[in-house]
NUKOLKE-738663 format. One line per field, with one value per residue (C-alpha): residue in three letters; x, y, z negated. Coordinates in Angstrom, 3 decimals, padded with zeros to 6 digits, always signed. Each point is the difference from the previous one (the first is absolute). Layout:
REM NUKOLKE-738663
aa = ALA;...
X = X;...
Y = Y;...
Z = Z;...
//
This chain:
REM NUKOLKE-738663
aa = UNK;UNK;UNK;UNK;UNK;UNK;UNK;UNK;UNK;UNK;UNK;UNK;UNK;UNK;UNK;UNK;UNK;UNK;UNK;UNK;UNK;UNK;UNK;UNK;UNK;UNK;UNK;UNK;UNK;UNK;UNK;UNK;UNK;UNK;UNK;UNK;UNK;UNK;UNK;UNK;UNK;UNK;UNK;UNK;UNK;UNK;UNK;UNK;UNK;UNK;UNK;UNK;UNK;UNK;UNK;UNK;UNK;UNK;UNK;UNK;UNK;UNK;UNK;UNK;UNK;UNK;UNK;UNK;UNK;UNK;UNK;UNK;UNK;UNK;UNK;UNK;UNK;UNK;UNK;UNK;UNK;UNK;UNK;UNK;UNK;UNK;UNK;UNK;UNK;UNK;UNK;UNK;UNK;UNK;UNK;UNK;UNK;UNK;UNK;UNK;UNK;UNK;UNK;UNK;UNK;UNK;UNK;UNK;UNK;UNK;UNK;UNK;UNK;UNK;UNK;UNK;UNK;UNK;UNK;UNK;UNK;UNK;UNK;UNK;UNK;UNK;UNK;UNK;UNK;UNK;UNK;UNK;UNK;UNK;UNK;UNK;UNK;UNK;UNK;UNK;UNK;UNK;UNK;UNK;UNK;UNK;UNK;UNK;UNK;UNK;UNK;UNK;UNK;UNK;UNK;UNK;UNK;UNK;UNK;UNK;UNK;UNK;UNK;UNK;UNK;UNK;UNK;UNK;UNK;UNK;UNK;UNK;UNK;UNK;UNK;UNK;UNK;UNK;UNK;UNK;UNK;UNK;UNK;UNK;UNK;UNK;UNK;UNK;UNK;UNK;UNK;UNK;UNK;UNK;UNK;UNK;UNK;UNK;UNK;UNK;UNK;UNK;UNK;UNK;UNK;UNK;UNK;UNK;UNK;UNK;UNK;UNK;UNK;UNK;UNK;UNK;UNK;UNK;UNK;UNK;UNK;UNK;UNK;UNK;UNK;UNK;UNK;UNK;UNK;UNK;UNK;UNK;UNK;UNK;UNK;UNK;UNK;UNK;UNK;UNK;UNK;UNK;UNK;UNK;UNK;UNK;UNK;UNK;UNK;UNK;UNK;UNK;UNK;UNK;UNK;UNK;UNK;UNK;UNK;UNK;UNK;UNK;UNK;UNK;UNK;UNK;UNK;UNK;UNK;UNK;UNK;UNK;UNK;UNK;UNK;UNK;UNK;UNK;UNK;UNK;UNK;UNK;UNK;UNK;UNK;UNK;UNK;UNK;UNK;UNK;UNK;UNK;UNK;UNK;UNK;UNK;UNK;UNK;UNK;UNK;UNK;UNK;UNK;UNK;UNK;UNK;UNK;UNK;UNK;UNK;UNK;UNK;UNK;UNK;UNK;UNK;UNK;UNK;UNK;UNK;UNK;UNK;UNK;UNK;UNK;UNK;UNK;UNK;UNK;UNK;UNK;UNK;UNK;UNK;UNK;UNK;UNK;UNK;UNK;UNK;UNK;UNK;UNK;UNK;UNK;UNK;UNK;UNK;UNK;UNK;UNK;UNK;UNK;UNK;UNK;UNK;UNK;UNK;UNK;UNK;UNK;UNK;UNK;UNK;UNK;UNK;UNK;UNK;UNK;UNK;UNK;UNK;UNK;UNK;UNK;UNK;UNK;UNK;UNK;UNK;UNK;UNK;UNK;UNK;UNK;UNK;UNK;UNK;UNK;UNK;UNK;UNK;UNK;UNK;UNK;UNK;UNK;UNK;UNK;UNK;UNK;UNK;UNK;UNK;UNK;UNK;UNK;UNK;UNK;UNK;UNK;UNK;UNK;UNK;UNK;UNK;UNK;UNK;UNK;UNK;UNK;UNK;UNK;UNK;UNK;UNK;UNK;UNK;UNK;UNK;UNK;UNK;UNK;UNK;UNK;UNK;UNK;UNK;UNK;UNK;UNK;UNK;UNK;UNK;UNK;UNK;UNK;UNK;UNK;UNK;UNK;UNK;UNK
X = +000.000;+002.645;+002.156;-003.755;-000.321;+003.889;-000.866;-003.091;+001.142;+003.135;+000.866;+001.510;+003.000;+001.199;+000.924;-002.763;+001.365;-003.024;+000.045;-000.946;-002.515;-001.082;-000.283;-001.859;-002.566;-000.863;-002.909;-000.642;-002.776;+002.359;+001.949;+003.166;+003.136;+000.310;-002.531;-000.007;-000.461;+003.407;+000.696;-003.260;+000.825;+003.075;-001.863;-002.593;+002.681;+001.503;-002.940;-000.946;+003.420;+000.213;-003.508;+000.594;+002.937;-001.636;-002.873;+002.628;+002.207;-003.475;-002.025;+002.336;-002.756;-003.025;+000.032;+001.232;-004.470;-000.328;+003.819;-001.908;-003.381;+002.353;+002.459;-003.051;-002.277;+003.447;+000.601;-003.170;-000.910;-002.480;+003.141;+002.131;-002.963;-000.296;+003.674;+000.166;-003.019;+001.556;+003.210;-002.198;+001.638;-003.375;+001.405;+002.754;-000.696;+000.358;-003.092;-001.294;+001.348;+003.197;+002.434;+003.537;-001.504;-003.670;+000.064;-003.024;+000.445;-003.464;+001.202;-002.629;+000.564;-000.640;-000.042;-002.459;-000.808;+000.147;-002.600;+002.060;+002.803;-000.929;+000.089;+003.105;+002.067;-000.096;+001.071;+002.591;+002.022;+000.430;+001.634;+002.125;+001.730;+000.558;+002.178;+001.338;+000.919;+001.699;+001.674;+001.683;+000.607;-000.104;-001.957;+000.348;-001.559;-002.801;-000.998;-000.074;-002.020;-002.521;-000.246;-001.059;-002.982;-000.774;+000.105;-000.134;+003.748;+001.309;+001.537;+001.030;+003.191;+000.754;+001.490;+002.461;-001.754;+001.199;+000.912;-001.554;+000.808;+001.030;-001.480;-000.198;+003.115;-000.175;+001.577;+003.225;+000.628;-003.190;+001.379;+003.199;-002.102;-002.687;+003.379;+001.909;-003.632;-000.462;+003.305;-001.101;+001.172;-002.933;+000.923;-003.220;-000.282;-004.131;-000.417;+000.402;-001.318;-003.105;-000.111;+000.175;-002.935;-003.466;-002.974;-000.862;+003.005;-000.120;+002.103;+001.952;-000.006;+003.402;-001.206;-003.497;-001.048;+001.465;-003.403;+001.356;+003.611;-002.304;-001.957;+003.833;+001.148;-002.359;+000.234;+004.005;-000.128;-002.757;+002.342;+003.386;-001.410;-001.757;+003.071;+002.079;-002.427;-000.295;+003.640;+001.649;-003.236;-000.182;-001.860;-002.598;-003.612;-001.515;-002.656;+002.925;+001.956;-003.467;-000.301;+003.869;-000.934;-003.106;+002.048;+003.215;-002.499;-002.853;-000.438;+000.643;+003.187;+001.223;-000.951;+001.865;+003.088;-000.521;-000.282;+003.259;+002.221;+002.094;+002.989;+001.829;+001.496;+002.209;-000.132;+002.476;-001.896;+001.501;-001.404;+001.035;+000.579;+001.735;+000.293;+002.078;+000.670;-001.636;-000.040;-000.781;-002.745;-000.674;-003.902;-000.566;-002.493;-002.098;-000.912;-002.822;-000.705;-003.557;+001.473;+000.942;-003.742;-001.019;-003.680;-002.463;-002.223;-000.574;-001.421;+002.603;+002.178;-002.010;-000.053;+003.736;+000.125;-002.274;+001.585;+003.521;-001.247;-001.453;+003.049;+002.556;-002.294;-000.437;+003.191;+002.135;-002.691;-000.543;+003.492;+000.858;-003.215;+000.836;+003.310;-000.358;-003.619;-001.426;-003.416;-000.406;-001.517;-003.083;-001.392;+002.616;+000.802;-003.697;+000.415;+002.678;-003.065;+002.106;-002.020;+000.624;+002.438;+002.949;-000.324;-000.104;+003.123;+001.815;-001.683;+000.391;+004.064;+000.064;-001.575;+002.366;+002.898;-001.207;-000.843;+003.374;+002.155;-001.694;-001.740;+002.964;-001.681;+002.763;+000.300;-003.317;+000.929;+002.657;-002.495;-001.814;+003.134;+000.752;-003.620;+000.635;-003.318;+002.238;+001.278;-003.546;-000.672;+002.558;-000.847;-003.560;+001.063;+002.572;-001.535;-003.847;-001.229;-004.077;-001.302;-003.748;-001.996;-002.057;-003.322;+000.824;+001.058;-003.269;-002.339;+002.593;-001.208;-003.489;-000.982;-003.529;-000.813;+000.742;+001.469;-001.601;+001.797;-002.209;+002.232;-000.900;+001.464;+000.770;+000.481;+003.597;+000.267;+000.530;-001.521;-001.279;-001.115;-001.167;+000.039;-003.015;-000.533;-003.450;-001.348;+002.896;+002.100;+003.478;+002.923;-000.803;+002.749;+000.080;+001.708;+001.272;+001.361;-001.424;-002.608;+003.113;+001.525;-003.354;-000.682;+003.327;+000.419;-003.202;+000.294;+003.372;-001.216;-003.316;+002.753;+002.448;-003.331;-001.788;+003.426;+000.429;-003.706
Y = +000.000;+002.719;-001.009;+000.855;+002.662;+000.996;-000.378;+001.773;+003.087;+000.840;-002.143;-002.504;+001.744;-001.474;+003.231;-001.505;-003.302;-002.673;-000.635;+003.317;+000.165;-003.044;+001.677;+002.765;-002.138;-002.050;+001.639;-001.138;-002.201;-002.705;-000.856;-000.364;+000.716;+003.266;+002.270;+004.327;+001.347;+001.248;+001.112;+001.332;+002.111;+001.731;+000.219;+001.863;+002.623;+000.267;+000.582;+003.025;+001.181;-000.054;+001.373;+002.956;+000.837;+000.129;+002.469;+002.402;+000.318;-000.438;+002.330;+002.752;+002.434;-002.438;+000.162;-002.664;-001.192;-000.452;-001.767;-002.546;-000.328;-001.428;-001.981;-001.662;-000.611;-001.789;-002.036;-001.041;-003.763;+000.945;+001.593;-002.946;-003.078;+002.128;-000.152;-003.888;-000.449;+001.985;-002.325;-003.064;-001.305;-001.641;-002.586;-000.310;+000.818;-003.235;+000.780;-003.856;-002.572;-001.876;-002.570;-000.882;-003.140;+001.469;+003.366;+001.149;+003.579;+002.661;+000.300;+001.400;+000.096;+002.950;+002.095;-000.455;+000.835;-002.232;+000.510;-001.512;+002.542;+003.572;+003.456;+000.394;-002.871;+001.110;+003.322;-001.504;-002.607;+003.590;+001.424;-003.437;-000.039;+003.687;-001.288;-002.580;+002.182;+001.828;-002.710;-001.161;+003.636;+002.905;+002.917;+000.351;-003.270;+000.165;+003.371;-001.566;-002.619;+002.743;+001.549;-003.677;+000.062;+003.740;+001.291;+003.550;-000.064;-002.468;+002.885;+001.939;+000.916;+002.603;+003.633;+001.698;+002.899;+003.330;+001.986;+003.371;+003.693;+000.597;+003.731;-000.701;-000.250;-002.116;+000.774;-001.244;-001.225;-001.721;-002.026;-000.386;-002.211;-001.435;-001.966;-000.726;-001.669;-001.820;-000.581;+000.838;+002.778;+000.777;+002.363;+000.982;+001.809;+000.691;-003.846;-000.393;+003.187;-001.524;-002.816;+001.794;+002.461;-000.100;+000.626;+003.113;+001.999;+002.213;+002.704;-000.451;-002.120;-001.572;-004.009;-002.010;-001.698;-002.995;-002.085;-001.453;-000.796;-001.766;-001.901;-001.108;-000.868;-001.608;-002.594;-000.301;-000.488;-002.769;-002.017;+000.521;-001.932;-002.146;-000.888;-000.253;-002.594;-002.102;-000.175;-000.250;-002.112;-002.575;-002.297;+002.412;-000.611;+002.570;+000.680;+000.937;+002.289;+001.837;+000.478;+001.138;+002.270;+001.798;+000.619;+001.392;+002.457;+001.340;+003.347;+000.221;-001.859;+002.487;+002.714;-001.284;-000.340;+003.637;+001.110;-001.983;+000.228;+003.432;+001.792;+000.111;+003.561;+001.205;+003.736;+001.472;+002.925;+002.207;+000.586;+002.560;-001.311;+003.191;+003.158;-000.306;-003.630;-001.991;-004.012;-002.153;-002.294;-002.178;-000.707;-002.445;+000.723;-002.083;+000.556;-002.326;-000.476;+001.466;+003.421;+000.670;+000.033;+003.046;+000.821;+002.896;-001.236;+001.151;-003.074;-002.289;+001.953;-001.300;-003.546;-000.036;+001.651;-002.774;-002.752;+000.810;+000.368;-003.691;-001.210;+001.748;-002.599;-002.770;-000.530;-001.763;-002.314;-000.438;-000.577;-002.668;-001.967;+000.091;-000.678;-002.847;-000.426;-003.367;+001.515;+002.770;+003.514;+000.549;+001.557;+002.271;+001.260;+001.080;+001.561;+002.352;+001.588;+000.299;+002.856;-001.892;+002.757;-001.862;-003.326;+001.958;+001.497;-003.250;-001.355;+003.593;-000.173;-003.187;+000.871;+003.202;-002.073;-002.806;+002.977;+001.929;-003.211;-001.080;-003.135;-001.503;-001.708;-000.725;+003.582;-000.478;-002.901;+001.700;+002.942;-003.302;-001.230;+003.694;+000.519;-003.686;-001.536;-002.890;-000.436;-000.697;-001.895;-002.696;+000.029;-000.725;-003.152;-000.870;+000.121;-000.699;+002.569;+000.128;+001.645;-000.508;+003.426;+000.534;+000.263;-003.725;-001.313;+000.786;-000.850;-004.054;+000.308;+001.133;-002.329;+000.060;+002.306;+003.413;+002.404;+003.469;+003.519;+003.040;+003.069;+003.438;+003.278;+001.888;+003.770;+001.018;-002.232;-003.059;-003.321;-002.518;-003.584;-003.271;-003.624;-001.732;-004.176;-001.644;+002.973;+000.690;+002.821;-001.766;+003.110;+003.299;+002.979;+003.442;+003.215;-001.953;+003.505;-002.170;-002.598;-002.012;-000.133;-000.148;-003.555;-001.333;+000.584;-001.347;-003.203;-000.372;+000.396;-002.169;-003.072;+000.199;-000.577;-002.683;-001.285;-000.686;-001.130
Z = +000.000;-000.607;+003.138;+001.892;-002.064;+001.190;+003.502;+000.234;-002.296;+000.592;+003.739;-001.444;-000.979;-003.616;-001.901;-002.770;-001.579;+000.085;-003.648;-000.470;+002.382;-001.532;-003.237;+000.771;+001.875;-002.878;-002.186;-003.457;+000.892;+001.628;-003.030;+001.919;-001.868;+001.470;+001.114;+001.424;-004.320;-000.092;+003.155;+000.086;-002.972;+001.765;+003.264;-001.878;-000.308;+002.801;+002.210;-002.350;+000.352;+003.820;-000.209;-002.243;+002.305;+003.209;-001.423;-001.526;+003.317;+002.430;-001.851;-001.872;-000.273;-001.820;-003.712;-002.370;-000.591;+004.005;-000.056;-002.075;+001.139;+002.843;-001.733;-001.693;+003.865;+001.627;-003.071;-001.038;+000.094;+002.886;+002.100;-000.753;+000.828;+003.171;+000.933;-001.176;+002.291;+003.287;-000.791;-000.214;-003.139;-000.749;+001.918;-002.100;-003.643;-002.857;-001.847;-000.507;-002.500;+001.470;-000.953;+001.022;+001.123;+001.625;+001.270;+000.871;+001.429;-000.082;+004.057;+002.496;+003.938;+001.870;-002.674;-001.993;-003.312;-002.925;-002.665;-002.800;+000.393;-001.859;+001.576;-003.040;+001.045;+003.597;-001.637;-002.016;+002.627;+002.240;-003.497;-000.297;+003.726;-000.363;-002.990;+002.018;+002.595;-002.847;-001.453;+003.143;+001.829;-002.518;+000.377;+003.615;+001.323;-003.219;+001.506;+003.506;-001.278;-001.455;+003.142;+001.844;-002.811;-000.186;+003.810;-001.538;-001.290;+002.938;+001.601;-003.160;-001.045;-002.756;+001.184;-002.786;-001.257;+000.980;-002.685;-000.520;-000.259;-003.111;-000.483;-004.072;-001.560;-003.523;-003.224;+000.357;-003.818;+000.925;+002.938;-001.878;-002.712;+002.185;+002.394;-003.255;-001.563;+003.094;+000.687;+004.243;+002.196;+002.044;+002.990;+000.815;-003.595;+000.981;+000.142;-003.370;-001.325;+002.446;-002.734;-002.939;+001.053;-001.091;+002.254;-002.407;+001.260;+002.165;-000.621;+003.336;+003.149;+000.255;-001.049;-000.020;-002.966;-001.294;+001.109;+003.456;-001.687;-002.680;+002.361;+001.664;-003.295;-001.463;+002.967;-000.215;-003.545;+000.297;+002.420;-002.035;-002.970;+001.891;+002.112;-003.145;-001.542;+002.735;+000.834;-003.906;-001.294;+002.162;-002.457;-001.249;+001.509;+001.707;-002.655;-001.935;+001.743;+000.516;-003.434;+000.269;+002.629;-001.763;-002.844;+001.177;+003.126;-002.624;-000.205;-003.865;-000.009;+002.898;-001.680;-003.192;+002.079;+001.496;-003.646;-000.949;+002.574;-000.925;+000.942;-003.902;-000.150;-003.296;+000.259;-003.128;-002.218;-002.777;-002.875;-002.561;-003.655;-001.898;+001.433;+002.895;-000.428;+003.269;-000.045;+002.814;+000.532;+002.419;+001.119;+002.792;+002.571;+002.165;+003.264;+001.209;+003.656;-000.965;-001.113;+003.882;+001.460;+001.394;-001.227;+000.041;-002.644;-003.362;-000.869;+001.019;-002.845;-002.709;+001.304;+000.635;-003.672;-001.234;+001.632;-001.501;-003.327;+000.322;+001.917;-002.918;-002.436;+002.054;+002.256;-002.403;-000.768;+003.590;+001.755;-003.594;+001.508;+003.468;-000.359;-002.839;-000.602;+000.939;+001.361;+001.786;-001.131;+001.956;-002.664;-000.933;+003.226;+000.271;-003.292;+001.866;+001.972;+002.903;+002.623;+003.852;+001.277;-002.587;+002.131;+003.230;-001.063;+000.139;+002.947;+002.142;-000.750;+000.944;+002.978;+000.389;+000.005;+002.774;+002.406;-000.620;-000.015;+003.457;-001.468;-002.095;-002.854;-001.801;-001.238;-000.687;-001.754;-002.111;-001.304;-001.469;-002.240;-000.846;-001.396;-001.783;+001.642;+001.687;-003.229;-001.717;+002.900;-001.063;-003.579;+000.291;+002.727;-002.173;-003.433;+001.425;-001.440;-000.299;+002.266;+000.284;+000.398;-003.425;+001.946;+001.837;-003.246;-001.488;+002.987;-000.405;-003.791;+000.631;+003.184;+000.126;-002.518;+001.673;-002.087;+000.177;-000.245;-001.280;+000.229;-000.854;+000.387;-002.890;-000.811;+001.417;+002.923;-001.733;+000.116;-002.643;+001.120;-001.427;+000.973;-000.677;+000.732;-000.946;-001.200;-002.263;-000.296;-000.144;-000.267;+000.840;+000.789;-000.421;+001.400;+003.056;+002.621;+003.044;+001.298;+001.143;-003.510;-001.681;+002.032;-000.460;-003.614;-000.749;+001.857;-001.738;-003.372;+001.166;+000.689;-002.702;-002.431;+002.277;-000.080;-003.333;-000.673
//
């Protein structure tokens, strides 16, 4: 089946090896050895990726919510059946049950459809060859194989972006800080100044907003850890390097990182003890990338105030858990009450650097280990950390009895919630600064009791 499958995709030429065609044939359902859950997973990726970069270079002028109303039409599951169908791999897909010794293949002639195969599976065998492709050619022949699935990007090929006019000149002790933090020269100085500005500024027209960097980053970042937990976990299950995934990409762990990761200044100050006798002091400083957004909101002040405050009580307590914990902090991260723009902040530079270094992720790559996120990453594989979402763990717990959530707003902005199962109030929180943290905390504190009882 994957030597047909070699023919009639790719003409026969073997640039994919046929145990990995083989593999990503195979769906669950057979209960061969092997089947596409894996590859699947990286595939997953890597079609977002190669999306995400043909609407940013075809499309510079769309904003970052049209830039994913498309990513999300080409990569749905009804995209994807449709490309499996127009490659007839109906024909070709291992959907029934098979045995070394009976193989009994879900084949159909002349294309037709099988019934027993799901719209998802077609989806996800176009996900696994794409990591095939991958696997056996790099980037290069993954992104060909794309194109033979998506006709829209068969012809695509990414254009460096051509740096603007620089009419706004930054402060320079500014740029000075902003290339030690990130440890990146950027020669187009607006690019990054593009990613650190928010869509309230507008108090001149030298950069965009860091929305369409964010929508690029977001995308590169996805495939980095994904690519680094397929290739350095090669016995982890696919379920688990989700998991993996969805807590190393959340938006409160990036903003935690965006809070964390600092440039560590040590400015000297006098201070007079006796008339005209001056000692020296020394008072570090922290720069965090968040401090380098441009903004023209009064509001954003007080959350950024707010958020620091929490951070200056929490962040100890939060790096000794992620770094040595043996479950991870859902609910403290939440606690943080992280506003979006911190996670864009990490995504957008990310996104910065990929454009400026003409597509070389492994600068990309190194802004990861600098900002220690490849470092948590091979903790929590390493030490197998816990790392089941509060609100899954208590819907496992639960089953059939539903949980229910009544929240309520409070005076102030904030938010106090309850969890109630069988008509029972079970734990109830209070003073929670968002819905987000309000839902997490209280399905945390809802399983640590059901837990124990």
């Amino acid at each position: 089946m994957a030597q047909s499958v070699q023919v009639e995709l790719f003409g026969g030429v073997p640039e994919i090896g046929l145990s990995s065609l083989a593999e990503a044939l195979a769906t669950p359902s057979s209960q061969w050895p092997i089947n596409y859950q894996r590859l699947e997973f990286l595939g997953d990726s890597l079609i977002k990726f190669f999306v995400s970069i043909y609407g940013f270079h075809t499309y510079p002028q769309w904003h970052e919510g049209y830039l994913s109303k498309l990513k999300d039409l080409l990569v749905s599951n009804d995209s994807l059946t449709n490309a499996a169908h127009r490659a007839h791999l109906g024909n070709f897909i291992c959907a029934d049950f098979i045995t070394r010794k009976h193989p009994v293949f879900s084949q159909q002639i002349d294309g037709g459809t099988n019934k027993q195969i799901s719209r998802k599976a077609y989806a996800d065998v176009v996900e696994a060859i794409v990591a095939a492709a991958y696997e056996h050619g790099g980037m290069s022949f993954s992104r060909k194989c794309v194109g033979k699935f998506l006709p829209e990007m068969s012809d695509f090929t990414p254009t460096p972006r051509q740096p603007q006019n620089q009419n706004c000149h930054f402060p320079v002790h500014l740029e000075n800080k902003l290339d030690q933090l990130l440890d990146f020269k950027f020669k187009n100085r607006t690019l990054i100044w593009e990613a650190l500005t928010h869509p309230s500024w507008q108090r001149d027209q030298s950069t965009g907003s860091y929305q369409r960097l964010e929508f690029l980053g977001d995308a590169v970042l996805d495939f980095l850890v994904a690519k680094r937990l397929y290739s350095q976990c090669p016995k982890i299950a696919e379920g688990r390097m989700t998991e993996l995934r969805a807590a190393l990409v959340n938006a409160d762990f990036l903003a935690f990182l965006c809070m964390d990761f600092a440039l560590t200044e040590e400015p000297y100050y006098g201070r007079e003890i006796t008339a005209g006798n001056f000692k020296s002091t020394v008072q570090p400083r922290n720069t965090a990338l968040w401090m380098f957004m441009r903004h023209d909101a009064s509001d954003i002040v007080k959350m950024q105030t707010s958020c620091s405050e929490i951070y200056c009580m929490l962040g100890d307590e939060l790096k000794e858990t992620l770094q040595s914990g043996r479950s991870y902090p859902w609910a403290t991260l939440a606690q943080l009450g992280a506003p979006k723009f911190y996670s864009d902040l990490v995504e957008s530079t990310i996104g910065a650097i990929f454009i400026e270094s003409q597509g070389d992720l492994g600068a990309c790559e190194r802004l990861l280990e600098r900002i220690h996120l490849m470092d948590y990453l091979k903790h929590f594989v390493e030490q197998d950390i816990q790392l089941e979402h509060p609100k899954s763990a208590l819907d496992r717990i639960t089953g059939t009895r539903e949980a229910k959530f009544h929240v309520k707003e409070t005076e102030g902005g904030l938010h106090d919630i309850s969890v109630w199962l069988k008509g029972e109030k079970v734990v109830s929180i209070n003073h929670c600064s968002s819905k987000n943290e309000a839902f997490v905390r209280a399905a945390d504190a809802a399983v640590a009791l059901l837990s124990r009882t």
